[in-house]
C-alpha positions in Angstrom: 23.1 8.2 -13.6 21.5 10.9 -12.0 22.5 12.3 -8.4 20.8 10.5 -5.7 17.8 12.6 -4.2 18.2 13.9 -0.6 16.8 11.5 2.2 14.0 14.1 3.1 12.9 14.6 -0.8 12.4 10.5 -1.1 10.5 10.1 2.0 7.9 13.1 1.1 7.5 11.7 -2.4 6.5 8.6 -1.1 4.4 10.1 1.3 2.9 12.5 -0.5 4.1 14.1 -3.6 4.1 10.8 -5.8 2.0 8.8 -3.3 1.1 5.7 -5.0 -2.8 5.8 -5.2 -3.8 9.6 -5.5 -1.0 11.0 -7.4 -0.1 7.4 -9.6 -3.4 5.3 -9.4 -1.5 2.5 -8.6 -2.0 -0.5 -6.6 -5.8 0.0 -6.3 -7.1 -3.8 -6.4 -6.3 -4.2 -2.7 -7.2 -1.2 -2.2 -10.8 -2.0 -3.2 -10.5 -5.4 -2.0 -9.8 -5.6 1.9 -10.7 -2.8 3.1 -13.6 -3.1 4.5 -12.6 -4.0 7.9 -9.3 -2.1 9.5 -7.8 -5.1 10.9 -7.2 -6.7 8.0 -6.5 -3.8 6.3 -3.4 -2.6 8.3 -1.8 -6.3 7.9 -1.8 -5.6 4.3 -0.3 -2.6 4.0 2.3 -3.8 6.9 2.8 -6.6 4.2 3.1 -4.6 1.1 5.5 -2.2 3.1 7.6 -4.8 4.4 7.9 -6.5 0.6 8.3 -2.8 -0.8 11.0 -1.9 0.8 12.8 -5.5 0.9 12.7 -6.1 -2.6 14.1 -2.2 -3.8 16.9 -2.6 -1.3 17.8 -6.4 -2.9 17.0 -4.8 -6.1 19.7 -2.0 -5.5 22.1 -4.4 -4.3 22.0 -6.7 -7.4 21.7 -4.0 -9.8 25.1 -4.0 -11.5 25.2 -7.8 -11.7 21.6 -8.6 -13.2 21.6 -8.1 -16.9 19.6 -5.8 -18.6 17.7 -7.8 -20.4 16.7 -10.1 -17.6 16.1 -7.3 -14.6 11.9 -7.9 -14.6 12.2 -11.2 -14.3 14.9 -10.8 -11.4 12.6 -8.0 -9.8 9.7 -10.6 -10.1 11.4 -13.4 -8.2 12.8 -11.1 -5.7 9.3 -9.7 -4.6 8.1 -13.2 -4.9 10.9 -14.3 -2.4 9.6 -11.8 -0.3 6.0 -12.4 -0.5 6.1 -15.9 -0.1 8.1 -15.3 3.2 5.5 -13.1 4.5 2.3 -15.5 2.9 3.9 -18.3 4.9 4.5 -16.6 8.0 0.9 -15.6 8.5 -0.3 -18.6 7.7 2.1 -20.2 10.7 1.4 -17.9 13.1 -2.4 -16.1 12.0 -3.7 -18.7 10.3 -7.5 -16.9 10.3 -5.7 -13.4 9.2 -4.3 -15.5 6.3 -8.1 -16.9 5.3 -9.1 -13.5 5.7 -7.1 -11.6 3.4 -7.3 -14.8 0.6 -5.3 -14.4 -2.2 -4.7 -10.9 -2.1 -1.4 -11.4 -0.1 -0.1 -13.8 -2.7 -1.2 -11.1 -5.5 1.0 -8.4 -3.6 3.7 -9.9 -6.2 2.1 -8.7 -8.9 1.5 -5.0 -7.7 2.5 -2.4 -9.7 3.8 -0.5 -7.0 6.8 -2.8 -6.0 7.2 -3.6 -9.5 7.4 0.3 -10.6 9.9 1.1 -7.4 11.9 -1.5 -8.2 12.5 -0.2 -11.9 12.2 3.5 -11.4 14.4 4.2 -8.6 16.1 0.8 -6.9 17.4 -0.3 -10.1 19.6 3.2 -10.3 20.3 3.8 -6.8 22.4 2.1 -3.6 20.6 0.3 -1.1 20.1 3.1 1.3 18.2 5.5 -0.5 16.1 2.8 -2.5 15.4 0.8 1.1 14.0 4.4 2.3 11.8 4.8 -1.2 10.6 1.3 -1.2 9.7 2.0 2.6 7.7 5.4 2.3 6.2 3.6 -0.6 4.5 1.2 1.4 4.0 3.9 3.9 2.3 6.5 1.7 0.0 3.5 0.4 -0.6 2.4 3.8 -1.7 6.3 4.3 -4.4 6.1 1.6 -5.8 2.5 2.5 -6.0 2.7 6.4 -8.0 6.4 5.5 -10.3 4.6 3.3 -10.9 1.5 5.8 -11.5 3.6 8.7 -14.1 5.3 6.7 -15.8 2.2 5.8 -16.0 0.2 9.0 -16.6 3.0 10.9 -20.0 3.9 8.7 -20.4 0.2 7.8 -20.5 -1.2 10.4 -20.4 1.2 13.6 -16.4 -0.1 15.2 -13.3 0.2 14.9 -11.0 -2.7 15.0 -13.8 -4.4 16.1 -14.6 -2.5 19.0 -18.1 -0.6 18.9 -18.1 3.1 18.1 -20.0 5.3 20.6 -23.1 7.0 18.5 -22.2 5.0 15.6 -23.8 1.8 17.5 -26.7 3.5 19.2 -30.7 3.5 17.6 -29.8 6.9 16.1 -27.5 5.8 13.9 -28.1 3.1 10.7 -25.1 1.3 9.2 -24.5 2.1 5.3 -24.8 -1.5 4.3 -23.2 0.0 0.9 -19.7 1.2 2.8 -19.1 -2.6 3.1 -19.9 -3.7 -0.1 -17.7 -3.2 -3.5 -19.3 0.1 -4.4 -18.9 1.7 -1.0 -14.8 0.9 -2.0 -15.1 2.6 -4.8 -17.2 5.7 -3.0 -14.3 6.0 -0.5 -11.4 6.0 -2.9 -12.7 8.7 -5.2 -13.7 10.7 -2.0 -9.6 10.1 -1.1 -8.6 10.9 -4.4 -10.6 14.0 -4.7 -9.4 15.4 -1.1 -5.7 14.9 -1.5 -5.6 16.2 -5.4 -7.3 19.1 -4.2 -4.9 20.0 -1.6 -1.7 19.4 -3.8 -3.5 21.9 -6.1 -3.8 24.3 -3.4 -0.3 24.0 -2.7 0.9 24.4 -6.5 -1.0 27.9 -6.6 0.1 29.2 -3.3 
């Protein structure tokens, strides 16, 4: 086993060095999927996190006892556990949040981000340090969605959070229909991607 990386070196990973989306391309269904509107995108990366960082620290803690030929479907059932807890819990207590993200929280089980946490770094490390990967995880994912739905509603549809945008929703200013739609996703990702690859390139040179 190799040492355990330092506390600060697993929280900038997450956030930034091997952020799920820009560095790994990972996990970009949702990403394309909800967010369109900020709301609803910032209860699914609250979500994700929450799941994330759950199921590496359960993952961790039942590492030496879960067979090796079994641990993906043990990593699949504990995200599940997690997911359905969270699925159930919005649809007790924001039942129109739940209709509004669909099926999309259900399908956080099968994101390859949990799943590749889980068996990367949780299965090979105590609870601590894999809680605090699975955590900045979620966070650095969270980093890249909210970016991408702020872009989008803002020029979609002139708000924020539902709250009009001054400018943006006066007669000078036309909504980009497209920012809304499936292709305006895709529009804002690349634009993500492209920014935050060409700042880690910056860094490596300097």
């Amino acid at each position: 086993m190799s040492p355990a990386k330092p506390t600060r070196q697993i929280m900038l990973d997450g956030l930034w060095r091997d952020n799920p989306i820009f560095r790994q391309v990972l996990g970009i269904c949702s990403t394309l999927a909800v967010t369109n509107v900020v709301l609803n995108t910032l209860v699914m990366c609250v979500s994700l996190t929450l799941v994330t960082a759950m199921s590496c620290m359960t993952v961790s803690l039942l590492r030496d006892w879960t067979p090796k030929n079994i641990r993906m479907m043990v990593q699949t059932l504990v995200i599940a556990f997690y997911v359905i807890i969270v699925d159930l819990m919005l649809k007790a207590y924001w039942p129109q949040m739940s209709r509004n993200l669909g099926p999309f929280v259900g399908l956080i089980i099968t994101n390859c981000i949990i799943m590749g946490r889980c068996e990367a770094f949780a299965g090979a490390n105590p609870m601590r340090p894999a809680f605090i990967d699975g955590l900045f995880s979620g966070m650095g994912y969270s980093f890249v969605l909210l970016a991408i739905s702020v872009f989008r509603e803002l020029f979609g549809m002139g708000s924020l959070l539902g709250y009009n945008m001054p400018y943006f929703s006066t007669a000078y200013w036309d909504n980009w229909i497209i920012m809304v739609m499936p292709p305006g996703a895709f529009f804002a990702l690349a634009s993500i991607i492209w920014l935050c690859r060409s700042i880690k390139m910056r860094e490596t040179k300097s």
